[in-house]
SERO-4910 file (N, C-alpha, C, O; in steps of 0.05 Angstrom, whole numbers):
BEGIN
 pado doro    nc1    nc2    nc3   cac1   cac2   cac3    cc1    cc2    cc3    oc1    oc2    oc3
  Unk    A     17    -23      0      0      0      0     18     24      0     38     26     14
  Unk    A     11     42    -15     30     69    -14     11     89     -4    -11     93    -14
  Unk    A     19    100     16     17    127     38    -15    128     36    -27    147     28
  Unk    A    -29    100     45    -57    103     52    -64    121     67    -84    134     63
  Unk    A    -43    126     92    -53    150    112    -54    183     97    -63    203    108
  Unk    A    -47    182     80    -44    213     72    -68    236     85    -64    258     94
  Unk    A    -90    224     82   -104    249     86   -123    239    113   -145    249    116
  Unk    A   -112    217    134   -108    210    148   -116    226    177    -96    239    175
  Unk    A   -127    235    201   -114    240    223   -104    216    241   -111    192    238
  Unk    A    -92    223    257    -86    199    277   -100    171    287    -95    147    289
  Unk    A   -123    194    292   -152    163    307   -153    147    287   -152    122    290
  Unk    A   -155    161    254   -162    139    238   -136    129    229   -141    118    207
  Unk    A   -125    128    231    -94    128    226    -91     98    243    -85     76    232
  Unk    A    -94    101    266    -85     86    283   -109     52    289   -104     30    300
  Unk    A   -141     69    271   -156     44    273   -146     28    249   -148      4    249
  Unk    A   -135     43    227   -129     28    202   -108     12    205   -111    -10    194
  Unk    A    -83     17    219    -66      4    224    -76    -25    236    -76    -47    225
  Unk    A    -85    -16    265    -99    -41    278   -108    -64    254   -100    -87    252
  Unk    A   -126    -52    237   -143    -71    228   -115    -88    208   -112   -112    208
  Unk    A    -97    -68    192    -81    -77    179    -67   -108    197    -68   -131    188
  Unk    A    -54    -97    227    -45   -115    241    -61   -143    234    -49   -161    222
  Unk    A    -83   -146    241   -114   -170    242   -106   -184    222   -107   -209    224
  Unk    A    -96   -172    197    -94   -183    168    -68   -198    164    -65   -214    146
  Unk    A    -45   -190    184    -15   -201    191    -20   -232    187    -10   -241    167
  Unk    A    -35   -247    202    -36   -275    200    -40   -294    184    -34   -318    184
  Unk    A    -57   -271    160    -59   -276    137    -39   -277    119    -26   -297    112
  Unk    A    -37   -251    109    -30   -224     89     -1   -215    105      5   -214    129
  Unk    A     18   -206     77     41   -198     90     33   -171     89     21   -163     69
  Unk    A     38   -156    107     29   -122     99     49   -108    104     64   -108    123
  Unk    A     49    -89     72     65    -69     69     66    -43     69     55    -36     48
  Unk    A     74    -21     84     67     10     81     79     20     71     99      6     74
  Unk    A     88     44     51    100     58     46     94     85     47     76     93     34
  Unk    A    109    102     63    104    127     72    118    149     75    137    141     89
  Unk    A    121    171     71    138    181     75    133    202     98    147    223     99
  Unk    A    107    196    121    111    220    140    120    189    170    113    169    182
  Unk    A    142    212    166    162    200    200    145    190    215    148    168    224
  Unk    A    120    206    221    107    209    249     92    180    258     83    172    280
  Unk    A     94    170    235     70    155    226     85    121    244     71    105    256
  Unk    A    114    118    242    120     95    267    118    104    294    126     86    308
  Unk    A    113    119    304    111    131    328     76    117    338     73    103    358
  Unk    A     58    124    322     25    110    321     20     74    330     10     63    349
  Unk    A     34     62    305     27     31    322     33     18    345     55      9    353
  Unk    A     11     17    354     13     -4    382     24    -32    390     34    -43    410
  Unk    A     17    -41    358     28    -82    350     51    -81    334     66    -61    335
  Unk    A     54    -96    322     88   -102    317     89    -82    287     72    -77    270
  Unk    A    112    -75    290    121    -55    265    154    -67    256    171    -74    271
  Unk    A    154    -66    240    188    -72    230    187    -48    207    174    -47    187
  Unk    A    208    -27    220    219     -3    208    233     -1    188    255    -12    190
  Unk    A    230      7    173    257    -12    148    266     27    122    263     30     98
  Unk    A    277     50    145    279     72    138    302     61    113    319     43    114
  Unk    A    289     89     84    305     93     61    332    115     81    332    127    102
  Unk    A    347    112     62    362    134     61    354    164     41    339    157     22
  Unk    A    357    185     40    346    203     31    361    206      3    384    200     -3
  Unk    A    346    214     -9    357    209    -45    377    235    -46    374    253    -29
  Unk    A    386    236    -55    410    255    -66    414    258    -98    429    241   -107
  Unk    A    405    273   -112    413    266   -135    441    271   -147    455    286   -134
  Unk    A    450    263   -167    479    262   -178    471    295   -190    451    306   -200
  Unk    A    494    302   -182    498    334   -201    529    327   -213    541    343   -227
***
């Protein structure tokens, strides 16, 4: 999933996650995001897996 939370606040932010979690046992689930804030929110297991920041070649 790419940056489902975008237009997001927290509460719902944080029920979507939950439910995402429920689907773990199943389903491998993937986030991609680019606001920081957003591992700070889950309560159940998260594996952080930060990019490095792009730099382009000049």
């Amino acid at each position: 999933m790419d940056d489902i939370f975008m237009t997001f606040d927290d509460q719902r932010t944080r029920a979507t996650l939950r439910v995402l979690e429920e689907m773990t046992g199943r389903f491998q689930m993937i986030v991609f995001t680019h606001h920081d804030h957003l591992a700070e929110l889950p309560e159940g297991r998260l594996h952080l897996h930060p990019l490095p920041r792009f730099r382009p070649f000049m």
